[in-house]
Backbone as JSON, one array per atom type, in Angstrom:
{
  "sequence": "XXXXXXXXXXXXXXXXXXXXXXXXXXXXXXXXXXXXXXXXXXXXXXXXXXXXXXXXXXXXXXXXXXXXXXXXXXXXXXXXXXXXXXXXXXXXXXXXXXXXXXXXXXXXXXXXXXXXXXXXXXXXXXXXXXXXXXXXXXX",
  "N": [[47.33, -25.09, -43.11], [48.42, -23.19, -41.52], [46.16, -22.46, -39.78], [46.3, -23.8, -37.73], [48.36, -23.16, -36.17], [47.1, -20.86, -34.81], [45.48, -19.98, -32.3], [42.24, -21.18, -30.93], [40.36, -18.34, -29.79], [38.08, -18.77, -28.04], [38.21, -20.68, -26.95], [40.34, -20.23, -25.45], [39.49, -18.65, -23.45], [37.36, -20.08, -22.25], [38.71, -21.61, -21.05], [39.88, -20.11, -19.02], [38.16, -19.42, -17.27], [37.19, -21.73, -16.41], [38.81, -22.72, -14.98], [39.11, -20.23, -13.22], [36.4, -20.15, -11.76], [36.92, -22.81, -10.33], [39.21, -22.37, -8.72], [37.72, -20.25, -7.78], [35.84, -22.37, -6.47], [36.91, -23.84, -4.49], [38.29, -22.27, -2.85], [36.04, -21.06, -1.72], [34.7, -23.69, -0.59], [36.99, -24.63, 1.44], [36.44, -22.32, 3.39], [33.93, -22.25, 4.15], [34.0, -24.3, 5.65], [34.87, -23.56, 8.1], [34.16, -21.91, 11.27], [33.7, -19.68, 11.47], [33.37, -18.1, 9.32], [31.03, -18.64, 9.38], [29.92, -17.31, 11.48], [30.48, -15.03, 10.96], [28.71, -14.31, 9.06], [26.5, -14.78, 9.54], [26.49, -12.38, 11.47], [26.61, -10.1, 9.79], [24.07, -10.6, 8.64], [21.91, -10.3, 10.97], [22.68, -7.37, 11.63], [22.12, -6.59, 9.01], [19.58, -6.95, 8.95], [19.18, -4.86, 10.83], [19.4, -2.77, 10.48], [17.51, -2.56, 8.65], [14.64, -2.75, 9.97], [15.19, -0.56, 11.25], [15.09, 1.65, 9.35], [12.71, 1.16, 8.18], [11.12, 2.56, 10.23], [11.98, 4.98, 10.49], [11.38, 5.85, 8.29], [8.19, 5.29, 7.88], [7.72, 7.35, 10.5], [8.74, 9.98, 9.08], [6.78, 9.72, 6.42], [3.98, 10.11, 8.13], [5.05, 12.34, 9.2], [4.41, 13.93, 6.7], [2.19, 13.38, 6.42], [1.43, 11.19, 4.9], [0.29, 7.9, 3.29], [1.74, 5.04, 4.2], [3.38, 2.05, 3.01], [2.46, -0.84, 3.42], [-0.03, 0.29, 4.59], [-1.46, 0.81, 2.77], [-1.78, -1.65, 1.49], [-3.25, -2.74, 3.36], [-5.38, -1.03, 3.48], [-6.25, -2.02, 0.95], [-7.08, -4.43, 1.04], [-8.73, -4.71, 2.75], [-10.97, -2.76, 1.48], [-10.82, -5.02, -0.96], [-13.12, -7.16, 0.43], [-14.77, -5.53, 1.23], [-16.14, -4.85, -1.19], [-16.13, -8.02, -2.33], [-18.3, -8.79, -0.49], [-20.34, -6.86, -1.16], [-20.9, -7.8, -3.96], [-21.99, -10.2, -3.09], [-24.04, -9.72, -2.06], [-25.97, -8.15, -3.57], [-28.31, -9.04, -5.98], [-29.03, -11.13, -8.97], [-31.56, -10.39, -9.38], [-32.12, -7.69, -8.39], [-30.52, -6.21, -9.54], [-29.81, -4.01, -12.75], [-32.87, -4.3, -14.78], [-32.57, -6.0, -18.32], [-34.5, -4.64, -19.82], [-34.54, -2.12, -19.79], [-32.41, -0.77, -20.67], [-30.85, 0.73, -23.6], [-32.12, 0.4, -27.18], [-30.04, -2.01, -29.04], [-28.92, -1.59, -31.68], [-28.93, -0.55, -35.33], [-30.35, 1.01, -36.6], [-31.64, 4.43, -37.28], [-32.33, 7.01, -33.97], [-34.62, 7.73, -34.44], [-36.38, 5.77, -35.64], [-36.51, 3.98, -34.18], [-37.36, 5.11, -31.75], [-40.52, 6.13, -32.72], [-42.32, 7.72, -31.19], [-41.79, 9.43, -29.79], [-41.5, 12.99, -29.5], [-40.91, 15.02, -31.89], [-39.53, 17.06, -30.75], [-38.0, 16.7, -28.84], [-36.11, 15.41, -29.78], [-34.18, 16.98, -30.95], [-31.33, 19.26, -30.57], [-31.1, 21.33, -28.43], [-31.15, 25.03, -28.6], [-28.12, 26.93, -27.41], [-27.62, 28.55, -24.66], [-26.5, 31.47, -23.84], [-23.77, 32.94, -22.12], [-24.23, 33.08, -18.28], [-24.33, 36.74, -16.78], [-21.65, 38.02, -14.43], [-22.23, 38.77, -11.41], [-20.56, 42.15, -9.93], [-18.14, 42.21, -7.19], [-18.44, 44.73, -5.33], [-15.39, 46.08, -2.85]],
  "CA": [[48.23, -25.39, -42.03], [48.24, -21.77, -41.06], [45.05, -22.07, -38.89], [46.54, -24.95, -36.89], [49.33, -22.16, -35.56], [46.46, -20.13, -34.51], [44.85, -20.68, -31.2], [40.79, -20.74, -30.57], [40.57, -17.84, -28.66], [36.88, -18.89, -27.04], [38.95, -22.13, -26.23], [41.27, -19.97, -23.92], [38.3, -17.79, -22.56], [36.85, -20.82, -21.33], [39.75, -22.29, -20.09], [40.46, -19.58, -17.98], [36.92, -19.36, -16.86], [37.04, -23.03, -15.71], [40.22, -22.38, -13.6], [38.9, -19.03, -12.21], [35.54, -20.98, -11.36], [37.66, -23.98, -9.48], [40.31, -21.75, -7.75], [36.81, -20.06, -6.65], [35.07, -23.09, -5.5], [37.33, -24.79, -3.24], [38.63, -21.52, -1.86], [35.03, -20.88, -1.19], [34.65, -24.57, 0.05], [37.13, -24.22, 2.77], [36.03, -21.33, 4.17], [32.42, -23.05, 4.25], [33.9, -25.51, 6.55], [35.36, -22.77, 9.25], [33.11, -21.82, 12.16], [34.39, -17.95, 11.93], [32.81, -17.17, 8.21], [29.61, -18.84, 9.71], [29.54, -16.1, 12.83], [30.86, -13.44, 10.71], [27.51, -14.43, 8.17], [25.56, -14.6, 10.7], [26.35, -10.99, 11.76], [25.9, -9.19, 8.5], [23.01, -10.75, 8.22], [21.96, -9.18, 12.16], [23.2, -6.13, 10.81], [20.95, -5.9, 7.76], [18.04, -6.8, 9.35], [18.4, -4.12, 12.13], [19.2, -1.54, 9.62], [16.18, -2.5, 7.76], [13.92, -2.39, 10.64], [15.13, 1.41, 11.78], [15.11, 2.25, 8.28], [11.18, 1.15, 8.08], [10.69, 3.04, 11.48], [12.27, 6.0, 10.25], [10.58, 6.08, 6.95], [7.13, 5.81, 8.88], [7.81, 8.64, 10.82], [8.8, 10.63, 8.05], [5.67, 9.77, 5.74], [3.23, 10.4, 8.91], [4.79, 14.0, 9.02], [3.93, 14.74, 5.5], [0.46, 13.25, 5.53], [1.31, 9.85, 3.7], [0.59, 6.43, 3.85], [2.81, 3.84, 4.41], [3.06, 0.55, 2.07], [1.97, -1.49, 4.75], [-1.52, 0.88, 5.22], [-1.87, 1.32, 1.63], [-2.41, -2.91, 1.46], [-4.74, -2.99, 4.46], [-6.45, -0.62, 2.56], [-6.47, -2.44, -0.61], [-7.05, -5.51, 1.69], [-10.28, -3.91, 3.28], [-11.98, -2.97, -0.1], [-11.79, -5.9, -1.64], [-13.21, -7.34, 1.51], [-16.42, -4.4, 1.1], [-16.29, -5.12, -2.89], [-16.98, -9.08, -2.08], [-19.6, -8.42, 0.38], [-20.9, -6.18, -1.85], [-21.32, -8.54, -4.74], [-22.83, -10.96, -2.78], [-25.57, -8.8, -1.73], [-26.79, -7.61, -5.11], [-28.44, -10.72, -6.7], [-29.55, -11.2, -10.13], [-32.65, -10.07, -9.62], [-32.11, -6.3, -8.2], [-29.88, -5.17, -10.67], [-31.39, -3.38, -13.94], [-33.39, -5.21, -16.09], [-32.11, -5.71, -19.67], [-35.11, -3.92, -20.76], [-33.95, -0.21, -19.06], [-31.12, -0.34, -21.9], [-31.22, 1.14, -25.43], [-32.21, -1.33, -27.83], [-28.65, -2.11, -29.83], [-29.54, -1.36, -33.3], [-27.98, 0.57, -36.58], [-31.43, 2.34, -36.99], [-32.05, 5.98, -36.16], [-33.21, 6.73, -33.19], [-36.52, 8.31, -34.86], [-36.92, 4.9, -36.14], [-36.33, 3.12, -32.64], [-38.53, 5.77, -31.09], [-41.18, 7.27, -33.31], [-42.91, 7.93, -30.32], [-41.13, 10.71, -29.02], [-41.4, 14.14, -30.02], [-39.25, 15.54, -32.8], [-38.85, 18.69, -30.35], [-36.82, 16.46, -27.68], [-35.15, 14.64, -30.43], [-33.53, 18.3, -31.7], [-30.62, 20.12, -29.41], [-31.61, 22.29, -27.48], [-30.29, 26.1, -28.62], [-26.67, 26.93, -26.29], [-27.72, 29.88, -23.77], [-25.88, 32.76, -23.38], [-23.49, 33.21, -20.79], [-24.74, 34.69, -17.66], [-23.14, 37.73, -16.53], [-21.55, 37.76, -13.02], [-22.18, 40.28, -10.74], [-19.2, 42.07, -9.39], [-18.3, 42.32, -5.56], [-17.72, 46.01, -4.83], [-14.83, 46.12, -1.97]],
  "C": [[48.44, -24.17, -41.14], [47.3, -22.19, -39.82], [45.28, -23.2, -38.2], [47.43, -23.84, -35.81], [48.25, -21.25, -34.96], [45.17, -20.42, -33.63], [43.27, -20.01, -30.95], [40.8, -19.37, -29.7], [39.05, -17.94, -27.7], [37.02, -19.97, -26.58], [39.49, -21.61, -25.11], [40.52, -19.17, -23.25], [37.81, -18.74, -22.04], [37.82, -21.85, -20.55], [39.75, -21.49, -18.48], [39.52, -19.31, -17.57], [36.84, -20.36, -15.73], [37.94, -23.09, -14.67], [39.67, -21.83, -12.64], [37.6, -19.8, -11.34], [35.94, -22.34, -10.12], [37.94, -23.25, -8.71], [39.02, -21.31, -7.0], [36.11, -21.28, -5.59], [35.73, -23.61, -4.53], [38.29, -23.8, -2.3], [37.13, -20.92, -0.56], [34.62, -22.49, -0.23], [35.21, -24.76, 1.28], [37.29, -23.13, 3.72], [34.51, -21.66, 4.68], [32.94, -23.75, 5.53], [34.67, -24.86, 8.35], [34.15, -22.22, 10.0], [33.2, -20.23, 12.09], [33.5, -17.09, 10.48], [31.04, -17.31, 8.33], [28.79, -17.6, 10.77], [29.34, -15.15, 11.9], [29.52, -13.08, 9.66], [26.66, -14.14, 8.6], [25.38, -13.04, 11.95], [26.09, -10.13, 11.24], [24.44, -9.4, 8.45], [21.96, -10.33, 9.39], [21.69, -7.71, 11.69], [22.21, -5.43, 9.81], [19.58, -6.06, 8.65], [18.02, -5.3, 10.25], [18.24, -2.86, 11.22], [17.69, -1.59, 8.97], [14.95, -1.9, 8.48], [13.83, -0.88, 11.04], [14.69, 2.17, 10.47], [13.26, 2.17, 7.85], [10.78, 2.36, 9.2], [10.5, 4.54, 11.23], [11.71, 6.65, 8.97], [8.63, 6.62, 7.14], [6.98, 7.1, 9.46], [7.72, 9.81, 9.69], [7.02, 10.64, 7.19], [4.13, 10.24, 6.72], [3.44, 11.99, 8.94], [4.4, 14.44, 8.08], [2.82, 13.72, 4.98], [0.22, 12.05, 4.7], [1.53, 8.63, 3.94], [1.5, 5.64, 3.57], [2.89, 2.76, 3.69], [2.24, -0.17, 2.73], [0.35, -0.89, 4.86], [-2.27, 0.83, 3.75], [-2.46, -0.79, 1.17], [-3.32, -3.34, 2.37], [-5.8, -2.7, 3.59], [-7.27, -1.52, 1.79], [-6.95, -3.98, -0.34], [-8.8, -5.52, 1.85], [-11.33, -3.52, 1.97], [-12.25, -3.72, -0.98], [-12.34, -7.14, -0.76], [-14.85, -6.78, 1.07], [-16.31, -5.12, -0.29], [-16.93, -6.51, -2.9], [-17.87, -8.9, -1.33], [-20.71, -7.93, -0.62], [-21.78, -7.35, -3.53], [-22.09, -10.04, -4.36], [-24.1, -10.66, -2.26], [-26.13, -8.23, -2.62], [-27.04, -9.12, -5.71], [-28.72, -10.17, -8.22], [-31.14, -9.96, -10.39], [-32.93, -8.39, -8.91], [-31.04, -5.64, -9.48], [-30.56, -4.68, -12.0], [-31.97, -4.42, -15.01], [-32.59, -4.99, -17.35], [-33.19, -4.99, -20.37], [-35.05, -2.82, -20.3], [-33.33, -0.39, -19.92], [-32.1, -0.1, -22.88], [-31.37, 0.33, -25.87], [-30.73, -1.23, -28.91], [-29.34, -2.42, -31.37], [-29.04, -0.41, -34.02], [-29.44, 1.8, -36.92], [-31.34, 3.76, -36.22], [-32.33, 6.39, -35.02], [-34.51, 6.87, -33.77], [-37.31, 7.05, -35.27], [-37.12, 3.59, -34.9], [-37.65, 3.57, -32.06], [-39.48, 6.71, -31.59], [-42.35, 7.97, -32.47], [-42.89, 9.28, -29.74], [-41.02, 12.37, -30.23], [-40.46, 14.54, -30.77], [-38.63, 16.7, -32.05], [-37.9, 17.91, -29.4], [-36.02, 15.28, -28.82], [-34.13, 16.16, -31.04], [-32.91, 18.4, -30.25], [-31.43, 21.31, -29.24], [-30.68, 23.75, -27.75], [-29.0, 26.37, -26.96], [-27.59, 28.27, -25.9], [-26.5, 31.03, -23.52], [-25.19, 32.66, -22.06], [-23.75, 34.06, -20.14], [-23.51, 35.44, -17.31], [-23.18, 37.62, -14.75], [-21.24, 38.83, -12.11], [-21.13, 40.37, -9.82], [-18.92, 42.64, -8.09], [-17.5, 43.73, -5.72], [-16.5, 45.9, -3.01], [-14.43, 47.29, -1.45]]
}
């Protein structure tokens, strides 16, 4: 009987949720229906754009003095190469690119056993050389 005296409390969190939610909507509703929050919307929103625009303008500038592209140039770009890149792959056919017999043959054997053809002297490294010495500029 105890826990009858003792009130939900995610009962009164959503109570007062559902209120705050109402009281908002129909304060927000008639203000919807006034011609004055429509202007005054309609000016912020003016407002941001122009800022935005100077703020591009001014950013431009800026990145042109120090040598750097712009978002905007950097997707042309990226626009333009894959542009060359298709071109490109349509002009290489099948039949210019390398044969499959230019490759290594894919195999666990040795090479010596791939290629017993080849000299054991170009199958060995090659001794490291000595560094040369570098002659020094008298000034």
């Amino acid at each position: 009987m105890a826990s009858s005296l003792i009130r939900d409390p995610l009962q009164m969190w959503r109570k007062a949720i559902s209120t705050l939610e109402g009281s908002g909507n129909s304060l927000a509703n008639t203000a919807m229906k006034s011609g004055e929050l429509a202007s005054a919307l309609h000016q912020v929103a003016n407002l941001s754009l122009g800022m935005q625009q100077t703020f591009e303008k001014v950013l431009g500038v800026y990145l042109k003095k120090v040598n750097l592209p712009s978002r905007k140039e950097i997707t042309e770009l990226a626009a333009t190469l894959q542009r060359v890149e298709a071109k490109l792959d349509q002009l290489i056919t099948t039949e210019t690119r390398a044969p499959a017999g230019s490759r290594p043959a894919r195999t666990r054997r040795p090479v010596e056993a791939v290629r017993p053809a080849v000299a054991p002297k170009l199958l060995t490294k090659a001794p490291a050389k000595a560094p040369a010495k570098r002659a020094r500029k008298k000034v």
